[in-house]
KEDRENLUM-163293 format. One record per residue (C-alpha): z, x, y. Coordinates in steps of 0.2 Angstrom, whole numbers, plus 5000, padded with zeros to 4 digits. Example, Ala and Ser with C-alpha at 12.3 -4.5 7.8 and 13.67 -1.06 7.14 Angstrom:
2
503950624978503650684995
% end
This chain:
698
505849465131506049325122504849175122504648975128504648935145505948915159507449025163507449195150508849295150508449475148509149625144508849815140510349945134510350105141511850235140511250365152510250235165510550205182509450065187508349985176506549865182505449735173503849755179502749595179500849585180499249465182498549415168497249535169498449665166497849775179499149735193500849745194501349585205503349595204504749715200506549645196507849745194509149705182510849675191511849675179512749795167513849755153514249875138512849985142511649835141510649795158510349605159509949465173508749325171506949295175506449115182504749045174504649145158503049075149502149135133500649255138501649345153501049525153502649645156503649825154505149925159505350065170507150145171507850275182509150395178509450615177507850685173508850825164508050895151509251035145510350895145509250785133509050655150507350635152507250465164505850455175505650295185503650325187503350285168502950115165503850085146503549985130505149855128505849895109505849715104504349675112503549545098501649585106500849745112499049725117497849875123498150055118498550225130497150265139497750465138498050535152499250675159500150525169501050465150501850625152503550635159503450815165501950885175500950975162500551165166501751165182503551235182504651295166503851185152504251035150505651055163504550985178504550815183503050735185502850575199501150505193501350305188500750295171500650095171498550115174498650205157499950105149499849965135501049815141502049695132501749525129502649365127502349265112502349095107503349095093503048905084502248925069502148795056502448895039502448705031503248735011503148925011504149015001504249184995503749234978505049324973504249414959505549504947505749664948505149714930503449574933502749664949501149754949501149844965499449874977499249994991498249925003497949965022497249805030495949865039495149985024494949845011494049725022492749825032491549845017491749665008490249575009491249385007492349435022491249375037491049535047492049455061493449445051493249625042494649755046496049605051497349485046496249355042495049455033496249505021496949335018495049285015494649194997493649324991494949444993496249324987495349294973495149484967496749514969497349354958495949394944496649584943498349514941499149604957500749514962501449614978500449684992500949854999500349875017500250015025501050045043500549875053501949895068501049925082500750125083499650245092498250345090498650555093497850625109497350755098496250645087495450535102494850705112493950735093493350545091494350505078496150395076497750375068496950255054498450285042499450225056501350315053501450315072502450205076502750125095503349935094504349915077504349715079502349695087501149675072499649785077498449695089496949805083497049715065496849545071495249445075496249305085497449435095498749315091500449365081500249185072498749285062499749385053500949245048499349155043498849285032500749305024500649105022499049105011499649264998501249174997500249014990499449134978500749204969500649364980502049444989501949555005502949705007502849815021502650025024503750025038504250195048506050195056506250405056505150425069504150355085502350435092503050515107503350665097504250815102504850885118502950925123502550725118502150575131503550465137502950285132504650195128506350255120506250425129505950365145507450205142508550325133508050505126509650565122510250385113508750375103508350535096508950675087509350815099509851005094511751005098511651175107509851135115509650945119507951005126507350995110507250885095507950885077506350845068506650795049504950705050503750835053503150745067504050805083505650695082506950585070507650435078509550455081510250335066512050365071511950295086512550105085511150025097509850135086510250065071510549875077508749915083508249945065509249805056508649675072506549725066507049695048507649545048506249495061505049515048505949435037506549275044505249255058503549355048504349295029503849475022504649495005505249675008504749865014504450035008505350155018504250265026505250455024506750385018508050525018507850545035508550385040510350435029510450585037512350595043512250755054511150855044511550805025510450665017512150545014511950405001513550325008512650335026512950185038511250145036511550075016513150015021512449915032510949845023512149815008513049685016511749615026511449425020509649435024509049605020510149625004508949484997507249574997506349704990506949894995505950024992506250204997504950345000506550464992506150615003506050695020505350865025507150925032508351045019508850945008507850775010507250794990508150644986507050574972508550474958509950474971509550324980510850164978510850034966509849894975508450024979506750064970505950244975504350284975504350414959503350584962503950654948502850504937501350554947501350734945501850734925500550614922499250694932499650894923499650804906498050724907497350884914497850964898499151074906500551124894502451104892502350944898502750824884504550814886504550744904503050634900504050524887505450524901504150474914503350344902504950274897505650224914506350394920508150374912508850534918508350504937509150304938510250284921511450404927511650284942511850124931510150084939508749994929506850034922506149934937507050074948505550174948503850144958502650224945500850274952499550394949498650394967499150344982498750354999499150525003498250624993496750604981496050454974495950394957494150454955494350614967495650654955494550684940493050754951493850894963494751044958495051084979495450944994493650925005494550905023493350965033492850785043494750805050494250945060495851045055494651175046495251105029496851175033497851005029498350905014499050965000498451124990499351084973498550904968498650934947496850894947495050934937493550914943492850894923491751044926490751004941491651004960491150834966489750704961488650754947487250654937487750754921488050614908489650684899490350744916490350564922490750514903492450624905492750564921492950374917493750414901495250504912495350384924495550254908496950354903497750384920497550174921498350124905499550234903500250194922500049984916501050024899502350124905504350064908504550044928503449954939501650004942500850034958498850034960497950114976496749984983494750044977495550144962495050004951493450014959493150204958493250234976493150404984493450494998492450654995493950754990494950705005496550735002497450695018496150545027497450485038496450485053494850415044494250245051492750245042491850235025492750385019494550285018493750115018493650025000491650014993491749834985489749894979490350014966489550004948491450024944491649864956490549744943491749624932490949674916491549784901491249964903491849954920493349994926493749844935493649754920494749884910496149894924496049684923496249684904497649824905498649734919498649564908499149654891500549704902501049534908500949464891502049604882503749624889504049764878503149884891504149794905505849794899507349764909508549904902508250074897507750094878509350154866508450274853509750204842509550094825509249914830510749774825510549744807509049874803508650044801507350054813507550124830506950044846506150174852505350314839504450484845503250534833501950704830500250664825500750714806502050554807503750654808504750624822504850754838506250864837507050984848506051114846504451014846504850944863504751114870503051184860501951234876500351204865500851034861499750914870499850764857501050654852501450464847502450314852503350174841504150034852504949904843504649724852506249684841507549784852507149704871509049664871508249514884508649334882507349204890507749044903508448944888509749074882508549114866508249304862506649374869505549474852503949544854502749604846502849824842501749944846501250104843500450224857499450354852499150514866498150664865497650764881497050924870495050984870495050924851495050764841496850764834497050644818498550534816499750474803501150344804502750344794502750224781504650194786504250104801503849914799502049894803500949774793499349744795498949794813497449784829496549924836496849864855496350004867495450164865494950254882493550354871492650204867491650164886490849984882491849884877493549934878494849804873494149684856495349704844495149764829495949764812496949934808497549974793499350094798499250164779497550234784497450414797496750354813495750514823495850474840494550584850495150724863495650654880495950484875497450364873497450224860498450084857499049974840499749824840500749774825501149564829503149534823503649444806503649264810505649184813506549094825
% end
């Protein structure tokens, strides 16, 4: 339904429909007042015109056609349905066995139709007054190889800052709030990751326990921002809140979920693309259209190789982009959307399509690189153009620092930008999303304090989440007062921190980590809404003062920016610089000889070292000039034992600085002289860092 006033032209495709009626209502929303049939019908696409359409007009579909189950038809004209393109849903199911387009517990399953209207349980649509004056905005468009990446959910950051005004906690404009702003300036974040805002909606499942979707992959309207976020309940609130981050530097990219839709299986409630076109939409078993191929893991996979399906797809991006000016998305379950027939397919009409696309080929791509169908492991095969989220960074980094074995090998590949999943692609460093936490799964500081996920507050009988999180609870399950418990604790979450801002890719933090925020050992808080997912802004971790870990994530995240040598854009060489003897990247044991074969594969080994030359970024800045830096030398030891260090006299290193050492906890980061001639002993479970400033020269 588009917006303005006057004469609207309207339109609704539907292969399998044979009538198709917008429904009209007060502006209460309680009473349906008119119902116009569409008269026309062109290309599959129902269409006629609607005098006097006017921003604010409260409206849905309902669309007749076979109710045919077994057939993969599932029309029932008693449903009142979301519009697709609907730019404003307001109000939320009220659940009821009405949204359900068969009659629950009568007849063969789902095979009975139910003639209940569902319109008194039904969200509606709402026309939008799209004028919005954006003034001289302008996206960021942060370099790939620059980004610092935060995960963030709009409502959990807000609800506990004590500068948001409590009205504003929890929305749009809450998170586009100074205070907030300015934290994530001072930290150095560049790009906002939010999690899911399309209108979605909360399980029946969760409501009948009290509890709600607060993670929010439940997906209903993929072109309504959710109305639940926003303090004015105008869209213009979110463009507002993209408007102010764009003046500060920061970008906006968006967790989007295009595999799948919240009316689930063929036992879910029919709410909109079921009822307008069930067997158009989604993934139907060939032999048994009665039920659903689900690659998702959540009842259903939208069908992709339908045409109209994936010009639904291309039409929201590109909304968000032109009309919302969001920078980019991370795709929710990505394999699932290149899914051919049953194969994940690289060369899918989805890539194609985006690939060519003069809009959506200009912002950021970022690929959640796996489904839960055979074969949806695609982590390194996306195309060039994409970024994936790398799970293979988190779980190396996380078994290392636990002191697990046998992992040193692919920690220098995961540290050094992962060359064997993107190289081999001719993709770049920047290719891989590195984190340590995200939102699925433990926090930074749960990480270091539970061996076992805490689920219980789900009501699923701790049953859910993942069982393998590569964690250690220090010696203690949860909180403890022990003094060298909680010593051990910050010191892993320093390590985890620094070596995630100095490794080759692009770093992604999880709102609250650099607070030390925790969820109890929650592993899977997805239906949360409450203190337990929200972000404590209280936290002693919180206070902007050495010894905390705000301050140490700060003063990582800017010795990244200042040093392009841990943000290169191509993938190092391990070969003798132009002109020099010296390598540009050199593995090192702690008695200074470099790692060989068979080191790499010593299952005790649990330290090791680092030379990166600043002399071999192969990088030439705005003015044509070669970029140099300065080199480096990072030293790691996950063992239960101090582990002294020597460095090769071979390597060019005068004089150097002492810049990082996790085991020191009060003041982290002044720098201090360091002789490389002398042994440096660097004390178990820490990671330090030397900087060695470059010969002076043009």
């Amino acid at each position: 339904m588009p917006s303005g006033t006057g004469w609207a032209s309207i339109s609704r495709f539907s292969e399998h429909a044979e009538r198709v009626e917008l429904c009209l209502f007060d502006a209460s929303g309680r009473h349906e007042v008119q119902r116009i049939v569409l008269p026309e019908q062109t290309d599959q696409i129902f269409h006629g015109y609607l005098p006097q359409a006017r921003p604010g007009m409260l409206y849905g579909y309902r669309v007749h056609g076979p109710f045919q189950p077994r057939s993969g038809h599932r029309f029932n004209g008693n449903k009142l349905l979301l519009d697709p393109y609907a730019r404003n849903i307001v109000g939320v199911p009220r659940w009821h066995d009405a949204l359900f387009g068969y009659r629950i517990g009568h007849g063969d399953g789902d095979l009975s139709f139910d003639r209940r209207d569902s319109a008194p349980y039904m969200p509606r649509c709402k026309v939008v007054e799209s004028a919005f004056t954006w003034g001289d905005d302008r996206r960021p468009d942060v370099p790939w190889h620059e980004m610092i990446i935060y995960e963030t959910h709009v409502r959990g950051l807000t609800m506990r800052h004590p500068g948001v005004p409590e009205r504003l906690r929890g929305t749009y404009a809450g998170l586009s709030c100074a205070p907030v702003v300015d934290h994530l300036q001072r930290l150095g974040v560049t790009t906002l990751e939010l999690m899911p805002v399309h209108a979605y909606i909360d399980d029946r499942h969760l409501v009948e326990r009290g509890l709600r979707n607060h993670w929010g992959y439940n997906t209903i309207g993929y072109f309504a921002p959710d109305h639940r976020y926003s303090a004015s309940g105008k869209v213009a609130e979110f463009k507002t809140m993209v408007r102010t981050l764009h003046a500060a530097g920061i970008e906006v990219i968006l967790d989007v979920v295009y595999n799948h839709t919240a009316e689930g299986n063929e036992y879910g409630p029919t709410l909109s693309f079921r009822g307008i076109d069930n067997a158009a939409y989604y993934r139907l078993v060939p032999d048994a259209p009665r039920h659903y191929q689900d690659f998702t893991g959540c009842g259903n996979t939208l069908n992709m190789q339908h045409p109209r399906v994936l010009q639904l797809l291309m039409d929201s991006l590109r909304y968000w982009v032109t009309e919302m000016h969001v920078d980019g998305f991370r795709f929710d379950l990505a394999s699932a959307l290149a899914r051919e027939l049953f194969a994940v397919d690289r060369l899918s009409a989805f890539f194609d399509v985006l690939r060519q696309d003069p809009v959506l080929s200009q912002v950021k791509l970022i690929a959640e690189p796996w489904d839960l169908g055979s074969g949806g492991y695609q982590v390194g095969n996306f195309p060039v153009g994409w970024a994936e989220w790398n799970d293979k960074y988190r779980d190396t980094m996380r078994a290392y620092w636990k002191g697990d074995g046998g992992h040193i090998g692919e920690f220098a590949q995961r540290l050094t930008g992962s060359s064997d999943l993107y190289n081999r692609s001719s993709r770049r460093p920047y290719a891989s999303i590195n984190f340590v936490a995200a939102h699925d799964g433990f926090t930074l500081a749960d990480l270091v304090s539970y061996n076992d996920k805490h689920n219980d507050a789900n009501g699923e009988h701790n049953r859910d989440g993942h069982d393998h999180n590569r964690s250690w609870n220090c010696g203690v399950e949860g909180p403890s007062d022990d003094p060298e418990v909680k010593a051990l604790r910050a010191r892993l979450q320093r390590n985890l921190i620094a070596t995630l801002m100095l490794s080759q890719g692009v770093p992604m933090l999880l709102a609250g980590d650099e607070l030390g925020r925790t969820q109890q050992g929650n592993n899977n808080a997805y239906c949360q809404d409450n203190p337990i997912s929200w972000v404590d802004w209280g936290s002693d971790d919180g206070q902007d003062l050495p010894g905390s870990l705000l301050y140490f994530t700060r003063q990582l995240i800017a010795l990244r920016a200042a040093h392009p040598v841990f943000r290169r854009r191509d993938f190092f060489q391990g070969r003798p610089l132009m002109g020099s003897d010296v390598h540009d990247i050199v593995w090192l044991q702690p008695d200074g000889s470099e790692m060989s074969a068979l080191t790499w594969r010593q299952d005790h080994a649990r330290a090791l070292a680092v030379f990166l030359s600043g002399e071999g970024l192969n990088e030439v800045d705005g003015r044509g000039r070669a970029v140099r830096d300065d080199s480096f030398v990072l030293l790691f030891n996950a063992a239960s034992h101090e582990v002294v260090f020597e460095l090769p006299a071979q390597l060019p290193l005068g004089p150097g600085e002492l810049l990082v050492d996790t085991s020191r906890a009060g003041d982290e980061l002044p720098a201090l002289p360091f002789d490389p001639a002398q042994p440096f002993t660097l004390a178990a479970r820490s990671l330090a860092l030397l900087r060695f400033a470059r010969s002076a020269g043009p």
